[in-house]
MARKOLGU-891487 format. One record per residue (C-alpha): x, y, z. Coordinates in steps of 0.05 Angstrom, whole numbers, padded with zeros to 5 digits, always signed. Example, Ala and Ser with C-alpha at 12.3 -4.5 7.8 and 13.67 -1.06 7.14 Angstrom:
! MARKOLGU-891487
+00246-00090+00156+00273-00021+00143
//
This chain:
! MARKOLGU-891487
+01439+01584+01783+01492+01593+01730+01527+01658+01696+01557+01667+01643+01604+01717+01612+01615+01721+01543+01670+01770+01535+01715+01773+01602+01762+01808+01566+01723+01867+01568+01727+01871+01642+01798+01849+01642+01820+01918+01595+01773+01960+01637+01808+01947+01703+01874+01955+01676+01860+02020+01635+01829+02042+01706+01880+02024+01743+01940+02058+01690+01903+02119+01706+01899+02123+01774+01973+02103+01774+01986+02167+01720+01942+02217+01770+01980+02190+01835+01909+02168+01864+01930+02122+01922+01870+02084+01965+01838+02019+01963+01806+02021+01897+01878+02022+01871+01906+01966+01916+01832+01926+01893+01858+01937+01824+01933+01926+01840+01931+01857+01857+01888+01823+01794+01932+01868+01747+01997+01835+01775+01971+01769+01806+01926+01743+01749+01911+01792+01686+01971+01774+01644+01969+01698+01664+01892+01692+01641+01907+01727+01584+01963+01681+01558+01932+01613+01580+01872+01637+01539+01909+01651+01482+01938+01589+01491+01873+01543+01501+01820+01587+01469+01771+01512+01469+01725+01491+01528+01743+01418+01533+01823+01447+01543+01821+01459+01611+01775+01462+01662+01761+01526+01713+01804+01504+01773+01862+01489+01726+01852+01554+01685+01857+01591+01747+01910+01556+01783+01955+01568+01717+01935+01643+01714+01962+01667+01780+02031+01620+01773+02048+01645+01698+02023+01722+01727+02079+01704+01777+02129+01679+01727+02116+01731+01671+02122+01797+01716+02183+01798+01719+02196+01788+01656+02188+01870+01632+02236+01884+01686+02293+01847+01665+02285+01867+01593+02272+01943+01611+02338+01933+01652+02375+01930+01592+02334+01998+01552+02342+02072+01569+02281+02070+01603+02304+02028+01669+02266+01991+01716+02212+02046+01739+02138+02042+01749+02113+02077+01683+02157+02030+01642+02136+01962+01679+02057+01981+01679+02067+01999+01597+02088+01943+01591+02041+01890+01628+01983+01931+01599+02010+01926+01527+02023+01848+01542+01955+01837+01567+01923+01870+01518+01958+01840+01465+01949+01772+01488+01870+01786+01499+01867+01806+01419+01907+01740+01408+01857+01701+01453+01797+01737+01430+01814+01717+01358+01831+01645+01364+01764+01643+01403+01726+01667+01351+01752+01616+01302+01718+01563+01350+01643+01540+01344+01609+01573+01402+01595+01507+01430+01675+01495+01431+01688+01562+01454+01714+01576+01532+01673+01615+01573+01669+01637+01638+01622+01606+01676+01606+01615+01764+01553+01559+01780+01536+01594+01840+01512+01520+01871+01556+01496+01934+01617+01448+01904+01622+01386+01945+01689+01378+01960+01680+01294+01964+01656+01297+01881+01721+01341+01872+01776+01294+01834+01847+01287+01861+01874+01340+01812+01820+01390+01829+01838+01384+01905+01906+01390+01893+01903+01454+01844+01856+01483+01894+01891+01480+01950+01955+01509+01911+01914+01564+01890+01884+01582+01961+01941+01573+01987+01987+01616+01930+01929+01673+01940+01938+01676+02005+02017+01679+02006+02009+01739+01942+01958+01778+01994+02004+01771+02044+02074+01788+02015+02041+01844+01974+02005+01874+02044+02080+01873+02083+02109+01901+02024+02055+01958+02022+02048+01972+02097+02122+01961+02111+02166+02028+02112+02218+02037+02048+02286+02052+02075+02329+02061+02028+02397+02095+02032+02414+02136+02095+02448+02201+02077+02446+02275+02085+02453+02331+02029+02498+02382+02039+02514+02435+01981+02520+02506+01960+02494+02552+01920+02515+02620+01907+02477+02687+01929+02423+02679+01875+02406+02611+01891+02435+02572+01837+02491+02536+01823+02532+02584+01791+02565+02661+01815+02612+02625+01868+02659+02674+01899+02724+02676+01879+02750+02748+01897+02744+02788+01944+02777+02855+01976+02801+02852+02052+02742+02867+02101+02693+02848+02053+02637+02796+02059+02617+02751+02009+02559+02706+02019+02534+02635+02000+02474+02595+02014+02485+02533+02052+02432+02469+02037+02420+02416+02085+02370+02361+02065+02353+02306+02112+02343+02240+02088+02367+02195+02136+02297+02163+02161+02298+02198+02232+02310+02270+02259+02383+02293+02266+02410+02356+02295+02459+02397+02246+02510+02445+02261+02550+02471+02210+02605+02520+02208+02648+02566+02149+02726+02567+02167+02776+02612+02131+02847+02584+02149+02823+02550+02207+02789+02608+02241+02706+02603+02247+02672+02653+02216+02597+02631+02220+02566+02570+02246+02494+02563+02241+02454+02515+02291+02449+02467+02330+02381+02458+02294+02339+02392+02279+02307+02369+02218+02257+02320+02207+02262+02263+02151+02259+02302+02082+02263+02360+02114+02304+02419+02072+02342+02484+02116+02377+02526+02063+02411+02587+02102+02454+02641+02075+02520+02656+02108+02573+02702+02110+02648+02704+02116+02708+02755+02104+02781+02763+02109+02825+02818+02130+02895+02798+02102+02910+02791+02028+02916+02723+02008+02918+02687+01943+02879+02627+01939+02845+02617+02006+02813+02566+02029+02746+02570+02044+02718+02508+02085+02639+02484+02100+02628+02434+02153+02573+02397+02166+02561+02366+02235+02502+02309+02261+02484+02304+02327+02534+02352+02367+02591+02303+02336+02661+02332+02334+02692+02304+02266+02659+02333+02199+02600+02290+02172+02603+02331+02111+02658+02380+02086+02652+02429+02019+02699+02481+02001+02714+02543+01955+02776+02581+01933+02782+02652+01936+02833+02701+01920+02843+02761+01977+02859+02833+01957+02873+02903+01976
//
């Protein structure tokens, strides 16, 4: 039994459209790994070695294939190093803009040289869904599909690790301040003796594991609020306000945060404001 497909190309734009939306709507699931993997591993490759041998008699499946997934390999990262050097960065909208407009571009290219061919000269996809008996297979044909089983397999495989395997980036923790409405702006920077002013302190965890903050205001060495011990998960935010006064005039007082992980005695993270003490 043998199928044919006239226009592949169809299919090929499909996926990817389907695909570019899924990515847009931050829909996550198998459907969009299923959809992942030809996008990257073979869509652009097909596309270019059929604009590049739109006859029938130019190459035959195995090879057609074989080149597909090693130029998909070479030409993906292509968009990234030339977005490197644009506004727009190496980020995921960018790159899939990119591979879709290059696919679909090259599809229109193949599509048109195609047509310029007699249909009997033309290239189409074919599945002879008959058994292929390895012994009739030339040398070539073994070769190229071996490579390609064996270059499927390794994409799978990298591209499941990559997926499954936990992104740890930078470990770090926030720690800033914000004045009493909650924005970056109405710092204190007078106040009379005996009065409080307040700040709000942020803490944002982003160190992969869950740490235990304490964190204390000092006015001239002397604590005057601590808040904690308390722990916080990985991304988790604690913003707090606190309070602290003086009783002496004083012109330009220091006004010290510390941040502390895991009961440690030296400051993991220190902030500080200048205020100016009056009668």
């Amino acid at each position: 039994m043998r199928i044919e497909v006239k226009n592949e190309f169809t299919f090929v734009l499909l996926f990817s459209v389907i695909l570019a939306a899924l990515i847009v709507w931050d829909v996550s699931g198998t459907v969009r790994v299923a959809l992942g993997l030809p996008f990257v591993l073979f869509f652009s490759g097909y596309a270019l070695i059929a604009a590049l041998f739109p006859a029938r008699d130019a190459l035959d499946g195995i090879e057609r294939v074989a080149l597909s997934f090693g130029l998909s390999v070479a030409v993906g990262p292509l968009p990234g190093l030339i977005l490197n050097y644009t506004p727009w960065g190496i980020r995921l909208y960018p790159i899939l803009l990119t591979l879709l407009v290059f696919t679909m571009l090259l599809s229109v290219i193949a599509i048109h040289r195609r047509n310029k061919l007699s249909f009997e000269k033309r290239f189409v996809v074919s599945l002879n869904l008959e058994a292929i008996e390895w012994g009739k297979l030339s040398r070539l044909d073994k070769i190229l599909s071996v490579a390609l089983v064996v270059s499927i397999v390794f994409a799978a495989g990298s591209l499941y690790y990559v997926a499954t395997t936990p992104k740890t980036g930078e470990e770090f923790t926030e720690f800033y301040i914000l004045g009493p409405g909650g924005k970056a702006e109405g710092y204190p920077g007078d106040m009379g003796t005996g009065e409080e002013k307040k700040v709000i302190l942020g803490i944002v965890n982003h160190e992969y594991r869950p740490v235990y903050y304490t964190a204390e205001v000092r006015m001239n060495g002397y604590v005057k609020s601590r808040l904690g011990p308390f722990k916080l998960n990985h991304e988790e935010k604690k913003e707090e306000p606190v309070g602290f006064s003086a009783y002496e005039p004083h012109d330009n007082m220091k006004v010290e945060f510390l941040l502390f992980k895991n009961g440690g005695s030296n400051p993991y993270r220190s902030l500080h404001l200048w205020v100016n003490v009056h009668e």
